[in-house]
FIPAGU-106189 format. One line per 5 residues: number of its first residue (from 0); for each residue x, y, z of N, C-alpha, C, O. Coordinates in nm, 2 decimals, padded with zeros to 4 digits, always signed. Atoms other than C-alpha are relative to their C-alpha. Last residue first. Example, Ala and Ser with C-alpha at 12.3 -4.5 7.8 and 13.67 -1.06 7.14 Angstrom:
1 = -00.09,-00.11,+00.00,+01.37,-00.11,+00.71,-00.08,+00.11,+00.08,-00.03,+00.22,+00.09; +00.09,-00.12,+00.00,+01.23,-00.45,+00.78,+00.09,+00.12,+00.00,+00.19,+00.12,+00.07 $
//
This chain:
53 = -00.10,+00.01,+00.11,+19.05,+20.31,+08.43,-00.02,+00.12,-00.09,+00.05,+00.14,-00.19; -00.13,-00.09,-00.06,+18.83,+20.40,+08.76,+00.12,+00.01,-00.13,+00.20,+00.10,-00.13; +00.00,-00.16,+00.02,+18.50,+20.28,+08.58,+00.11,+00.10,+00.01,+00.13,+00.21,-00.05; -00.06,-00.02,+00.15,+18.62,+19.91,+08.55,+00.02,+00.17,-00.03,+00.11,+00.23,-00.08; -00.17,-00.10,-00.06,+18.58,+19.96,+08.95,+00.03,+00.00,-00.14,+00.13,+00.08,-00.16 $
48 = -00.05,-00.09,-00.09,+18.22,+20.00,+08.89,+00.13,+00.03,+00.01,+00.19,+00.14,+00.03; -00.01,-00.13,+00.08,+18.17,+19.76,+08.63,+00.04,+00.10,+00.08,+00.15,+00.15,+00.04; -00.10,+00.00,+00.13,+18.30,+19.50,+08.80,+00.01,+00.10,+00.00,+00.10,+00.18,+00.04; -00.09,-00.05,-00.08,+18.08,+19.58,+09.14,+00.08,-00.03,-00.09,+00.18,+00.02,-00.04; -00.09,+00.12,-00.05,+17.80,+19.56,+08.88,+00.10,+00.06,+00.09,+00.11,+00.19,+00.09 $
43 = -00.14,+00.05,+00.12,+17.61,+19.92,+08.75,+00.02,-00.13,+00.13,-00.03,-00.12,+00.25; +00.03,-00.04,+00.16,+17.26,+20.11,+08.84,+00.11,-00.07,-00.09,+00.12,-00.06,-00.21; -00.07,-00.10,+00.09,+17.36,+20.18,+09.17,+00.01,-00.02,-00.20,+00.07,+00.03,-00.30; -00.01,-00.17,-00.07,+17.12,+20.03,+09.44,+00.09,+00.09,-00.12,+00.07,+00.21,-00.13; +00.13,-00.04,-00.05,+16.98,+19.73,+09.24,+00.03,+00.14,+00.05,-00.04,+00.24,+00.01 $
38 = +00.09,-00.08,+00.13,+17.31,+19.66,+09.09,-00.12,+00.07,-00.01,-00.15,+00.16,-00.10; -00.07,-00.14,+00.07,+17.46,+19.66,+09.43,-00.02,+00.10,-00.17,-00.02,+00.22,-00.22; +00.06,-00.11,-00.13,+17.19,+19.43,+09.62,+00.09,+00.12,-00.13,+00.04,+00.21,-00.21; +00.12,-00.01,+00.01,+17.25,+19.15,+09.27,-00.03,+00.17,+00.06,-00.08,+00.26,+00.00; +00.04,-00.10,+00.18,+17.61,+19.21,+09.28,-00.12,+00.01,-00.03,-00.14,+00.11,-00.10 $
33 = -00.07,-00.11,-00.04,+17.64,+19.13,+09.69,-00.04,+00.07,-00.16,-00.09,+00.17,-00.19; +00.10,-00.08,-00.05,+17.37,+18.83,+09.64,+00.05,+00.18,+00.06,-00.02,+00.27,+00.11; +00.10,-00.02,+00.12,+17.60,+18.67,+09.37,-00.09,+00.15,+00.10,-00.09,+00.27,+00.07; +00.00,-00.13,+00.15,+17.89,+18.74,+09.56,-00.11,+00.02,-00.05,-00.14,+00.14,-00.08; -00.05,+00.08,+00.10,+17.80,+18.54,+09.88,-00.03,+00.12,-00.09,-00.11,+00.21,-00.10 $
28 = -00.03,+00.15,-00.02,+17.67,+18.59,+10.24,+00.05,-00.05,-00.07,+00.10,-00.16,-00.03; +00.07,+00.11,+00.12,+17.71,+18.98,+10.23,+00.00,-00.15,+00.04,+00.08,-00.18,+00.13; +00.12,+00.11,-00.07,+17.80,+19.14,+10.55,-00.05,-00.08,-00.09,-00.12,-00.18,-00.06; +00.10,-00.07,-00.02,+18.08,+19.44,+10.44,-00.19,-00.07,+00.03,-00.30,-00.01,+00.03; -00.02,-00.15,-00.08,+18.37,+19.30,+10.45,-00.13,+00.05,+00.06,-00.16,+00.07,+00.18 $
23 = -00.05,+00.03,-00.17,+18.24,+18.98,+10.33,+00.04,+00.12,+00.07,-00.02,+00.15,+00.17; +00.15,+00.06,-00.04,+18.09,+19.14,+10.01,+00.06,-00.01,+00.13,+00.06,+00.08,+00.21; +00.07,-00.12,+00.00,+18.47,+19.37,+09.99,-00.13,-00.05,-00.01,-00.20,+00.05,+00.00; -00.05,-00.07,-00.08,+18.66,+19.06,+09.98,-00.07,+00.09,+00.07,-00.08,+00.07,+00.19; +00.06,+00.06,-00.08,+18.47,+18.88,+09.72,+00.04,+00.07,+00.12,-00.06,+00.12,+00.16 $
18 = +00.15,-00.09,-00.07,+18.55,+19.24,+09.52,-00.09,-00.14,+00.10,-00.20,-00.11,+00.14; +00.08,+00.07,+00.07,+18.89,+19.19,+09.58,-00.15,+00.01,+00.03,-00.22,+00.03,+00.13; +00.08,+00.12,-00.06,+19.03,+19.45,+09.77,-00.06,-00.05,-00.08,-00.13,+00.03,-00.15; -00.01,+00.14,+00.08,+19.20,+19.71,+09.57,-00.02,-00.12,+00.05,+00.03,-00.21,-00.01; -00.09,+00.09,-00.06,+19.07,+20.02,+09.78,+00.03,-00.08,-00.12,-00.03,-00.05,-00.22 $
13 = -00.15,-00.06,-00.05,+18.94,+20.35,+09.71,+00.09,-00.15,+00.03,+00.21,-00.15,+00.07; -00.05,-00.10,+00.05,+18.63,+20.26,+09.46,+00.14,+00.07,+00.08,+00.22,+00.14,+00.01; +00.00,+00.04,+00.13,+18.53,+19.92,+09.56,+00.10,+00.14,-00.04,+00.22,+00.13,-00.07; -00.12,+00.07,+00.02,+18.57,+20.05,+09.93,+00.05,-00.09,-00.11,+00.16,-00.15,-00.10; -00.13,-00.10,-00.04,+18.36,+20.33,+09.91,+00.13,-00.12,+00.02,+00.25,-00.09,+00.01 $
8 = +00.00,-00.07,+00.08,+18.07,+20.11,+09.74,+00.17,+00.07,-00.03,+00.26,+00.07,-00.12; -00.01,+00.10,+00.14,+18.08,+19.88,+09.96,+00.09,+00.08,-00.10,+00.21,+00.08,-00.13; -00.16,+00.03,-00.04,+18.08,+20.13,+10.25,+00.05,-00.11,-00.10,+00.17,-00.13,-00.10; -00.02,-00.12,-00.04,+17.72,+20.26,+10.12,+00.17,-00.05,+00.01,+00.25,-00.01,-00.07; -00.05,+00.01,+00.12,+17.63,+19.89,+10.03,+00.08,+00.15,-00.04,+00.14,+00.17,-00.15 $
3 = -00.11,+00.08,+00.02,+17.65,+19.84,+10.40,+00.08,-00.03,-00.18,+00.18,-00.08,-00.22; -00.14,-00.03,-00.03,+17.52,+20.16,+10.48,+00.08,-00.17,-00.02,+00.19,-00.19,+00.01; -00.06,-00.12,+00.10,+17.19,+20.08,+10.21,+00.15,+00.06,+00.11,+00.24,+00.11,+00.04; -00.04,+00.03,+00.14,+17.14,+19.75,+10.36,+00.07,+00.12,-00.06,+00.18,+00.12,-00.12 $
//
């Protein structure tokens, strides 16, 4: 879990992949349970995250 939210991560922040995109990329089954795992590990949404880069 933590290298798939690990490459998640890195591909929220360098890519423009949608973030359904970027769950499946990276093994998820479905968004919900991709924003759930990622708020859990980083303290922010995969929104919020790329909102960050603005």
């Amino acid at each position: 879990m933590e290298m798939r939210l690990e490459r998640a991560r890195h591909l929220l922040l360098q890519t423009e992949s949608a973030i359904t995109d970027v769950a499946v990329a990276c093994g998820f089954m479905n968004c919900g349970h991709f924003s759930r795992a990622y708020r859990t590990a980083y303290g922010v949404s995969p929104t919020m995250q790329r909102g960050r880069l603005s």
